[in-house]
N, C-alpha and C positions, 0 to 999 in steps of 0.2 A: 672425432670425425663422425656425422651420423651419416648412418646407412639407408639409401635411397630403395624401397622395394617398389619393383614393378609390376604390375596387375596384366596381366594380358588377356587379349582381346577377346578369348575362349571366358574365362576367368568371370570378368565380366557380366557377358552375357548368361554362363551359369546362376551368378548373384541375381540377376536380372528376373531369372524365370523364377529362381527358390522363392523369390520375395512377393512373386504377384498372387493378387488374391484366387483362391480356389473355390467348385461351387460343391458344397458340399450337401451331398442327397440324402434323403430321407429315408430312414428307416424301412424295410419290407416286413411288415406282419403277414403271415400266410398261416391262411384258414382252410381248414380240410386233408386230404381227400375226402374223409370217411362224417365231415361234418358240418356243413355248410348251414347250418340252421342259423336263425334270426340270434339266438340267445349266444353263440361262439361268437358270429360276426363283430357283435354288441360287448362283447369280451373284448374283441381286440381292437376294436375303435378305443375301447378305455383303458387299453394298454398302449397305444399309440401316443407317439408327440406329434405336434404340429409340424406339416408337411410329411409326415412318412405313409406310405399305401398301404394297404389292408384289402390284401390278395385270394382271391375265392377260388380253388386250383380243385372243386368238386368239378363233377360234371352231370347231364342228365335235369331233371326235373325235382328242386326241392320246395319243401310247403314252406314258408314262414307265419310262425301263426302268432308273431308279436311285431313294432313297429323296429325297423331299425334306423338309427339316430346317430348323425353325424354334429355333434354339439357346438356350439361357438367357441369355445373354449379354443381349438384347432381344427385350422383345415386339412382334410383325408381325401387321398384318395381311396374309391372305393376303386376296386378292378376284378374285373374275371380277364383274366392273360390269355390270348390266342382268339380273343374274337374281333372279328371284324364286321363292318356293315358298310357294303359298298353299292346302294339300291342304285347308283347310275348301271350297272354293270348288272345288278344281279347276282352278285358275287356275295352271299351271307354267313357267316361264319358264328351261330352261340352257343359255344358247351355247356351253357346252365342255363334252363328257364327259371325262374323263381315265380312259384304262385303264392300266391299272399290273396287274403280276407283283410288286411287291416286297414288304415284309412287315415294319412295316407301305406305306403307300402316302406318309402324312405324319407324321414325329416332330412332335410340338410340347412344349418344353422351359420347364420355368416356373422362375421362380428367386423370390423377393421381390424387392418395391422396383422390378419391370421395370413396364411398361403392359403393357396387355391382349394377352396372343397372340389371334390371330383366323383361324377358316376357313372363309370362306361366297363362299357362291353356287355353289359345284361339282356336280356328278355324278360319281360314283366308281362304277366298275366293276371287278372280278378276272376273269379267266378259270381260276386256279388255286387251288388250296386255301390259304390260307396262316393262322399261326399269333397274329399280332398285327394282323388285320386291316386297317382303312382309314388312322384318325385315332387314333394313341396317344399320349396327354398322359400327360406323368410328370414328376417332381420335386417342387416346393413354390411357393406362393407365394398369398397371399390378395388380392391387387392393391394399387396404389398409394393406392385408398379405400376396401379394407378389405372390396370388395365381392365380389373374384372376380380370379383372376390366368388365364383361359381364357373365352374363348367358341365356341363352334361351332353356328353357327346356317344356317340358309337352303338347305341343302344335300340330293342326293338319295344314299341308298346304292341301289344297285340290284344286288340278288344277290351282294352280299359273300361269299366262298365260308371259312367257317372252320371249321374241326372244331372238338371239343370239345377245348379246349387247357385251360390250368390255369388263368389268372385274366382273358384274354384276349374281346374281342370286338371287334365292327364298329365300336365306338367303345368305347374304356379310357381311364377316368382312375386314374393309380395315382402318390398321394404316396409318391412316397422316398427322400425326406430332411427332408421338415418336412410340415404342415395344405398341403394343397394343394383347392382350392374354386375353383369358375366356375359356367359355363352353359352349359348344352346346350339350342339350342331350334331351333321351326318347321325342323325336319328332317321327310325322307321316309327310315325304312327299310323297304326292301321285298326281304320273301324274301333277307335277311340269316342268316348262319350258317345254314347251309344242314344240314350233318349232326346237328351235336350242341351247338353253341357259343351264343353269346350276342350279344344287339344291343348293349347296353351293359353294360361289367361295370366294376366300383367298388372301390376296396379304395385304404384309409390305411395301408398294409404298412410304414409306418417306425419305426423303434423307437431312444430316447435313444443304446443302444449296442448292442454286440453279445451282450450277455449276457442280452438282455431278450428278449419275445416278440413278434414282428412284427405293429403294430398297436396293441400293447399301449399308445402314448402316447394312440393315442383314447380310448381309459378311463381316464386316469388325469386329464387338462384338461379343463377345463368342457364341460358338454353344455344348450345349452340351447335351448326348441322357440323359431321364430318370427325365427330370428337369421340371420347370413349365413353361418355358419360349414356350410355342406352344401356341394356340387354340387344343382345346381338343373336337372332335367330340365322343362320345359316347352314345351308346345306342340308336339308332338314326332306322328308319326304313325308307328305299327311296327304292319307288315301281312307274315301270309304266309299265300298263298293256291297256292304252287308248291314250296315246299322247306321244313324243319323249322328253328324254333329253340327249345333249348332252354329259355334264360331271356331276354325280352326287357330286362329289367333283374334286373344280379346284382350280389349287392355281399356281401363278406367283409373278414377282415383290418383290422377297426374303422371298417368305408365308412359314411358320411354321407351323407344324401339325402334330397333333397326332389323326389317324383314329383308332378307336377300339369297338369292343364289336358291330358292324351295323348288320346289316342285310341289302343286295341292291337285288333286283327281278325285274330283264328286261324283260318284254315279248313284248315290243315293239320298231320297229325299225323307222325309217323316209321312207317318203313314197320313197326317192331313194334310200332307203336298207342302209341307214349309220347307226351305230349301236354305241350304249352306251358305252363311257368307262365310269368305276364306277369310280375309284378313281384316280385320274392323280395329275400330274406336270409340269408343262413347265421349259422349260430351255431355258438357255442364247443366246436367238436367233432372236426373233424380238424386239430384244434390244433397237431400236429406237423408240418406241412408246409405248412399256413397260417396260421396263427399267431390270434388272438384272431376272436372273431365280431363280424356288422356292430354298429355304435355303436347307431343307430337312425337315426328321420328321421320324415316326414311322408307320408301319400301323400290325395289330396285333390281333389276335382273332377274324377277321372279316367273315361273310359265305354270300358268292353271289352266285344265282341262278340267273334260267330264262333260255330263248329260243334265244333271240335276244340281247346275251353281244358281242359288238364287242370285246375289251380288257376289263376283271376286273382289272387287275391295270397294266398302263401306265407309265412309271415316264421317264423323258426326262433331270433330269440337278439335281446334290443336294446328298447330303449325307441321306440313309435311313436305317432302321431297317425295314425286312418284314419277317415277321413272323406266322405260326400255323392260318393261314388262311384257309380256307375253299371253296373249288370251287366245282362245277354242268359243268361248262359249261367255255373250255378256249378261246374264241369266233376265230381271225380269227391268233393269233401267234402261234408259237411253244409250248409257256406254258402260263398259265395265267399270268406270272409275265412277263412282257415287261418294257428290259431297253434301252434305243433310244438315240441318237444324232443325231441331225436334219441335223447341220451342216457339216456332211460327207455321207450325202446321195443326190445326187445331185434332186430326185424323191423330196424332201422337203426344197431344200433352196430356193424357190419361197416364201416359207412362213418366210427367215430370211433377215433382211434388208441389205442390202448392206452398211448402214451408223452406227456407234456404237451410235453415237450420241454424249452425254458426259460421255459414260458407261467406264470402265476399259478394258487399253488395255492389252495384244493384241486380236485384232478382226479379224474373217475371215468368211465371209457369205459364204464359203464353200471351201471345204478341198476335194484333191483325193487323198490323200499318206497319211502314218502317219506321216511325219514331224512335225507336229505341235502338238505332243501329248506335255503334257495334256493339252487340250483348255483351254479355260476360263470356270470357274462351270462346268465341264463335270461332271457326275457320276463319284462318288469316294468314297471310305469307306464305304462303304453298303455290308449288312450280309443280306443272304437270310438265312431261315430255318423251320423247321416245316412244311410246307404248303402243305395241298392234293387238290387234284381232283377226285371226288369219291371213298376218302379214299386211293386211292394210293397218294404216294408222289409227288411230283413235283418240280419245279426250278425254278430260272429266267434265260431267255432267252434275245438274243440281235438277230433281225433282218440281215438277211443277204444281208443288201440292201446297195452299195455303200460303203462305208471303214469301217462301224460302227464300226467292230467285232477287227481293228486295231486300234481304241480306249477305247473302254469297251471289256475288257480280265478278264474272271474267273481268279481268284486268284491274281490279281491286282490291278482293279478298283473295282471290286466288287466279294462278296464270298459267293458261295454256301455251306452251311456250313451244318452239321450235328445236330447240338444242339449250342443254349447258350454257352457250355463251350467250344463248338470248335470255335464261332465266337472270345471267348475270345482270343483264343488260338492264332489266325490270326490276331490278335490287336486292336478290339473293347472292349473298356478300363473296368481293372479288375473289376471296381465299378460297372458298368451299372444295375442297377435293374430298372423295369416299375416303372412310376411315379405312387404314389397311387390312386389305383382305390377302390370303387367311386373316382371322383374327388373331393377333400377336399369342392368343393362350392357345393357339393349334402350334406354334414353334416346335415344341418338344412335347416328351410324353407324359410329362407331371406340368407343363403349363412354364413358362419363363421363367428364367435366375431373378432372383431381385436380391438388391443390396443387403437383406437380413439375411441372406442364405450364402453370405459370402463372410468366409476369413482370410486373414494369413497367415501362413503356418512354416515358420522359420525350420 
């Protein structure tokens, strides 16, 4: 006679939990107290695996006088424990500044398939001018969930000192070698790019091979608003009230972006009166030595002040979403929102090359008729809405310099619209809703679980 056993309902659900998968965290390397230099740091990054932190537990003021490097090999966090940066509030929290000569201060190397690189809770300082700034992320990778292969959050720049370099700022994200996308947030830049350079500058500069135009793969792969596929600056506060920055976000060479949730406060101008644009774009026009103009992006929920904005937002080339923005001051256009083509304003084709290079044709370093509508990347598909200037409404505006205005035309290239459901109305696609904000890699403190970071463990 065989024997019937029975499992019971406790039983069961024991089986149940032992067998589901667990998220299993990464490693802590801790650096210091008594040793916070470039060259330990640089130690325990090369002792680290993929996914484990690499903890800075000095405190006070350390020099670095070598670059530290966060490799493709694996993504790290970096962290100093106990800081905080909460500039809505006022509330700042960093037990270590780090001043650094080097240039830039942090690589951080993205590859696919790694975890998330990570660099927060710092203070960053230069004393010298340098050319690739604080935090420069370069390569590829869109994370192990598809969400982001970078984060840089929580941290202060304080007087980053950078000229006007080529694609370079106080913080650069620059794909090249494949789609490279993260987060940038709740940072402090303050009095960043001091001469002529930039707080954040952006650009997808990689190209299939070498024959092609640099950037040129962003326009050739999907582009679609709402998605994760950008750099995602958020929560982010860039103020200068003692030294000049050109562009507080710039982006070329096919850069993707999503601006939202900033706060930007200009009170200062260069001393020959040239004045800040906060958030810009370049477009398809010194093609020869940068290669394609930005893709597009979104910019949204944003409030810029100050005394001395040239333009709050500039965009020159690219498909955008601008929106429920917030203005003080629309510096020297018609409205705060400026949409440009360089290329039909004969006052700016000094600055578009004459030669395309190996960029997609056709090409014309400058235009006086509209024959040649629609150029190459001109603005197109863009929905303006929501947006004030001291609580009255506002627009985007095109420059009445040279043909512009018989290439960018309200209610063709780009719409001034009423609401969301009139942009829909005009054919920016029924689905569109904002990507989720937070950004999925503010979840937790090292950034989301993803499926490689999961076993089961009988």
């Amino acid at each position: 006679m065989k024997r019937v056993t029975f499992v019971t309902f406790i039983e069961v659900i024991f089986l149940l939990i032992l067998f589901l998968p667990r998220p299993v965290c990464g490693d802590t390397h801790t650096v210091g107290p008594n040793d916070c230099s470039a060259a330990a740091v640089n130690v325990a990054i090369s002792a680290a695996s993929d996914g484990d932190i690499v903890e800075l537990t000095c405190t006070g003021t350390v020099n670095w006088t070598s670059i530290v490097t966060i490799p493709n090999t694996k993504g790290i966090t970096l962290k100093v424990p106990g800081a905080s940066n909460n500039w809505r509030t006022g509330s700042n929290n960093f037990p270590l500044t780090i001043c650094s000569n080097n240039d830039p201060i942090i690589y951080v190397n993205c590859e696919n398939s790694k975890s998330v690189a990570r660099v927060t809770g710092f203070k960053f300082r230069n004393t010298i001018s340098s050319t690739k700034g604080a935090v420069y992320i370069r390569g590829r990778g869109t994370g192990i969930a598809g969400k982001g292969a970078f984060r840089i959050d929580n941290n202060y720049f304080d007087t980053i000192r950078l000229p006007h370099a080529n694609e370079e700022g106080t913080i650069t994200v620059e794909a090249r070698t494949g789609p490279l996308y993260g987060l940038i947030d709740n940072n402090t830049l303050y009095d960043c790019s001091y001469t002529d350079g930039y707080a954040i500058a952006l650009s997808e500069s990689w190209r299939p091979d070498t024959g092609r135009c640099w950037g040129e793969n962003s326009w050739i792969r999907s582009f679609s608003f709402g998605t994760a596929d950008f750099v995602f600056i958020e929560d982010n506060l860039i103020q200068n009230q003692n030294e000049y920055t050109r562009h507080y976000i710039e982006a070329s060479s096919g850069a993707r972006y999503v601006v939202r949730y900033n706060r930007f406060i200009t009170n200062k101008a260069k001393n020959n009166g040239n004045q800040t644009e906060q958030v810009e774009a370049h477009g398809y026009c010194i093609a020869y030595s940068t290669g394609v103009g930005s893709r597009g992006g979104e910019i949204y929920n944003n409030e810029s002040q100050g005394t001395q904005v040239g333009v709050p937002i500039n965009i020159r080339g690219g498909h955008w979403l601008i929106y429920d923005n917030t203005f003080t001051n629309k510096g020297w256009r018609d409205t705060p929102i400026c949409l440009r083509e360089y290329r039909t304003w004969s006052g700016s084709c000094d600055q578009c090359s004459s030669d395309n290079g190996s960029c997609p044709d056709p090409w014309y370093k400058c235009v006086t008729d509209g024959s040649k509508y629609p150029l190459q990347e001109q603005i197109q598909n863009t929905y303006v809405w929501g947006n004030t200037i001291n609580a009255i409404p506002t627009t985007a505006s095109v420059p009445n310099h040279g043909v512009q205005r018989l290439y960018l035309q309200d209610r063709r290239d780009y719409w001034n619209v009423s609401s969301l459901a009139d942009a829909k109305a005009h054919g920016l696609s029924a689905s569109y809703t904002p990507f989720t904000y937070p950004h999925p890699l503010r979840a937790s403190d090292s950034g989301p679980a993803a499926s490689k970071d999961l076993r089961i463990t009988p």
